[in-house]
C-alpha positions in Angstrom: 46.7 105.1 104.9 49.9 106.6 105.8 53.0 104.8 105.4 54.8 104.5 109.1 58.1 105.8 108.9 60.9 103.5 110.5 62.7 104.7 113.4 65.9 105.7 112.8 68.5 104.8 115.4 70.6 107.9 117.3 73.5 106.5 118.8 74.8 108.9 121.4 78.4 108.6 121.7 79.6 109.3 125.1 77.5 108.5 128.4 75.7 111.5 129.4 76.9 113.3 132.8 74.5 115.8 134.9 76.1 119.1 133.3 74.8 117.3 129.5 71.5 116.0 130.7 70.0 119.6 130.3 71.3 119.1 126.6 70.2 116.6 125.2 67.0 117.4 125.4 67.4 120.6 123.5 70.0 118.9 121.0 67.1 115.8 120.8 64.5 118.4 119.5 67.1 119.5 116.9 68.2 115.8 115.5 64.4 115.6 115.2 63.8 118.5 113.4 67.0 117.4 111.7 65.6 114.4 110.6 62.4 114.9 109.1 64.1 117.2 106.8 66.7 115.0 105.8 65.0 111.6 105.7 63.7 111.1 102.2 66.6 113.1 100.8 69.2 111.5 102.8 68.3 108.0 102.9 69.7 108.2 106.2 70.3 104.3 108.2 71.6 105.4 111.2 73.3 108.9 113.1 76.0 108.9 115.7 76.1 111.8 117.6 79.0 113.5 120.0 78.0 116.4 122.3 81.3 117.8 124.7 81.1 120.3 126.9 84.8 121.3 127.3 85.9 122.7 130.2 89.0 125.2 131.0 92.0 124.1 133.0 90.2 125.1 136.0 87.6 122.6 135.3 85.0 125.5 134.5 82.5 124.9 131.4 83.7 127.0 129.0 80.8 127.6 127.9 81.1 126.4 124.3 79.5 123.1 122.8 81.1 121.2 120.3 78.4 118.6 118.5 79.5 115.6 116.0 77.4 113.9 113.9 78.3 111.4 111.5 75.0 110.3 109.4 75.6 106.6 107.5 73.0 106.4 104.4 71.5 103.1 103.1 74.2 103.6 100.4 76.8 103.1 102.5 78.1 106.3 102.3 78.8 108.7 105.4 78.9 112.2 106.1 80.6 114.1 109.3 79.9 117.2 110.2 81.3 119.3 113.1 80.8 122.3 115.3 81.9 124.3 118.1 79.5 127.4 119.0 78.2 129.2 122.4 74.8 128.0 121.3 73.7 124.0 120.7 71.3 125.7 117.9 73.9 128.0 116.6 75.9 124.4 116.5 73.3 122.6 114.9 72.7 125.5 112.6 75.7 125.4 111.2 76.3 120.9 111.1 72.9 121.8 109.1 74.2 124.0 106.3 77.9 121.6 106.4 75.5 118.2 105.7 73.4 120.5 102.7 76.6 121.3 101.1 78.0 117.7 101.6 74.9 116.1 100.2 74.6 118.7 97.3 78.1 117.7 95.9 77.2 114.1 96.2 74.1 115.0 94.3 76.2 116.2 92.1 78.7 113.0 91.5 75.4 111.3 91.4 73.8 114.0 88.4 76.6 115.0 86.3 75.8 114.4 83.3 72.9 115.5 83.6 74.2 119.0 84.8 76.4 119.5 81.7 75.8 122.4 79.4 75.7 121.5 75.6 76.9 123.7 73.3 
């Protein structure tokens, strides 16, 4: 029997205008994908999540996206990642690669002794 996997909570930070509604769904299918691969790993508890639009001083999209996520473990500890692309995936590509090199070092705090060479 497979073990059901509890639903992690996505808190989206801002309320969603028209001009984001065609985003999230697209940046929803990314936290997803996100997720499954981070899960075990991660021990993720929650993930708050920013998506901005910014405009120009003309009040014209600029057409760049600037995503935040800041992912709380069941230890307590948090990580924040940040990016500002043309693309959400080219965003969410790169918050990807920021988290793996985040959690990586914190593997490392967590493994060092283990990862010493002996002489």
């Amino acid at each position: 029997m497979e073990k059901q996997e509890e639903e992690i909570p996505i808190i989206w930070k801002k309320p969603h205008n028209s001009t984001h509604l065609l985003y999230i769904s697209d940046l929803s299918l990314l936290l997803d994908h996100f997720i499954k691969r981070y899960r075990e790993r991660l021990k993720i508890q929650s993930i708050m999540i920013d998506l901005e639009t910014p405009k120009n001083s003309a009040g014209i999209l600029n057409k760049t996206f600037i995503i935040k996520l800041h992912i709380k473990l069941e230890d307590g500890k948090i990580l924040i990642a940040e990016s500002e692309e043309r693309s959400i995936n080219e965003a969410m590509q790169h918050i990807t690669s920021e988290i793996d090199n985040q959690s990586r070092s914190t593997d490392r705090e967590k493994h060092h002794d283990s990862s010493r060479k002996h002489g």
